[in-house]
C-alpha positions in Angstrom: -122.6 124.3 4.6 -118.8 123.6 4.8 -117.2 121.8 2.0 -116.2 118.5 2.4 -112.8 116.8 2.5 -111.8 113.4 2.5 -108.0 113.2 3.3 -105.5 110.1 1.7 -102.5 109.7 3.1 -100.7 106.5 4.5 -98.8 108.3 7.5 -101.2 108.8 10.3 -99.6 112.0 11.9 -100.1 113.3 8.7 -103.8 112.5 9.0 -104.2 113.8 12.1 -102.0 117.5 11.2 -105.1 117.7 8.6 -107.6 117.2 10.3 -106.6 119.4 13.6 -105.7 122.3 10.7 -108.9 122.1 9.0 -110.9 121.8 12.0 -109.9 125.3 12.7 -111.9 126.7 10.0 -115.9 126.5 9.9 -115.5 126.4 6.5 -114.4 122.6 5.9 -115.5 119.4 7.6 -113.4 116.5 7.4 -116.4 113.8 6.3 -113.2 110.9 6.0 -109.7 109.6 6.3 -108.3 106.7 3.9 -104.7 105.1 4.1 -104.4 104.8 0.6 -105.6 104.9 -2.8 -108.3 101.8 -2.7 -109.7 103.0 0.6 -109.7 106.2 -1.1 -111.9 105.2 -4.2 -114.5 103.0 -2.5 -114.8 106.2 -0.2 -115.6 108.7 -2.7 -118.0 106.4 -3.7 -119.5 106.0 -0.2 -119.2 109.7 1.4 -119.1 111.8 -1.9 -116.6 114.8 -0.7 -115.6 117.8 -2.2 -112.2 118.0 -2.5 -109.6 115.2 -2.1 -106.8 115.7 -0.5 -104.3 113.4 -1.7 -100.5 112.3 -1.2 -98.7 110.6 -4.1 -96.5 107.8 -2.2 -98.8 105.1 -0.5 -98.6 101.0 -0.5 -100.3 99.4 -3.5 -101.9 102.1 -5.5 -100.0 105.6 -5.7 -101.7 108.9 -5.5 -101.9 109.0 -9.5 -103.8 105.8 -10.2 -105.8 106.8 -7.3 -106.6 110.3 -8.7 -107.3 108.8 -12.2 -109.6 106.2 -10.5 -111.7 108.6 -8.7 -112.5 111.3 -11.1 -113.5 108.4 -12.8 -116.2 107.4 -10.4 -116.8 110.9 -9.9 -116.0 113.6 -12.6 -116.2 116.8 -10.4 -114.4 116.0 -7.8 -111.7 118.8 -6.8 -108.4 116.7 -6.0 -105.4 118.3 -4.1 -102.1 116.5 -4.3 -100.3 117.4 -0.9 -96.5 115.4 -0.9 -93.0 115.9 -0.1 -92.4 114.4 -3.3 -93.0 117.2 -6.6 -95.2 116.5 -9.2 -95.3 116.9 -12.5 -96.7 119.1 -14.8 -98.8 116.2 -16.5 -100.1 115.6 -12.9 -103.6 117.7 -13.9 -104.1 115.2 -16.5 -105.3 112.5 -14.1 -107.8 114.7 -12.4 -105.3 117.0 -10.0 -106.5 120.4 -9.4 -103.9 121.8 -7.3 -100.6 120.5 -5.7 -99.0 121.7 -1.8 -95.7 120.9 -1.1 -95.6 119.1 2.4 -92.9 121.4 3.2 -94.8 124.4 2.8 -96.6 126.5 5.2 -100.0 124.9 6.5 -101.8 127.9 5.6 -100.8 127.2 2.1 -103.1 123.9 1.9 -105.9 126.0 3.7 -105.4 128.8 0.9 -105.1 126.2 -2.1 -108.4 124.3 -0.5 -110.3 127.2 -0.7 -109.2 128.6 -4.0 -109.5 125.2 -5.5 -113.1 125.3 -4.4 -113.7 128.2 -5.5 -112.5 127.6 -9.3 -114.1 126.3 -12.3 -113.6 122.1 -12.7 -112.4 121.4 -16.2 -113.2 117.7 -16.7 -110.9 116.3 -19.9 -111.4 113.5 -21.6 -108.4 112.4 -21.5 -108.5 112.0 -17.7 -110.5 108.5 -18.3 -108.0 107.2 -21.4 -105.0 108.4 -20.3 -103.3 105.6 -17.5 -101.8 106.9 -14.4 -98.7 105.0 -15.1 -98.3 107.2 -18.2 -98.9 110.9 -16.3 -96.3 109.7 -13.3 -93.5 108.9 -15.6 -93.3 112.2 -17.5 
């Protein structure tokens, strides 16, 4: 059964680059596409994916309050941050498991996908205390 991805991102090219890459591969399914970080909640709720794959820079809630949010509402969830922007090291605090530069090669989210999938989920507690607003500014 191929793993499921949701992807987040506000730019619809960028949307549609994912889901022509990952259609390439049996090995992945796209079960949903959000525009932002609400959208992206109430569909982790509705269509429980695998992995998120999530960018950091959208209108009204950024891709860290997002993140925080949904491995709220789901624990296990694997969350990959994919942005031109670079992250910080505190970003794994808010649930990230992984994070591809939009600059780098396509096969690199394909490889990070699949390794991230492949990896042990370490769910911290402080994922649920910790605010979003907190992990983005350090």
């Amino acid at each position: 059964m191929p793993a499921r991805l949701l992807i987040v991102d506000d730019h619809e090219v960028v949307r549609l680059g994912l889901r022509a890459l990952f259609a390439k591969c049996d090995s992945f399914e796209i079960c949903g596409e959000a525009q932002n970080g609400i959208e992206a909640i109430r569909m982790v709720i509705d269509l429980s994916p695998d992995v998120v794959i999530l960018d950091l820079t959208m209108p009204g809630m950024n891709g860290f309050e997002a993140a925080a949010n949904i491995v709220t509402v789901a624990p296990a969830i694997r969350i990959v941050f994919f942005s031109a922007h670079e992250v910080p090291a505190s970003a794994h605090w808010v649930g990230a498991d992984a994070f591809v530069s939009k600059s780098s090669a396509l096969e690199d989210l394909l490889l990070t996908v699949g390794r991230v999938l492949k990896s042990s989920k370490i769910v911290r507690p402080q994922q649920k205390s910790m605010g979003a607003t907190n992990a983005s500014s350090q």
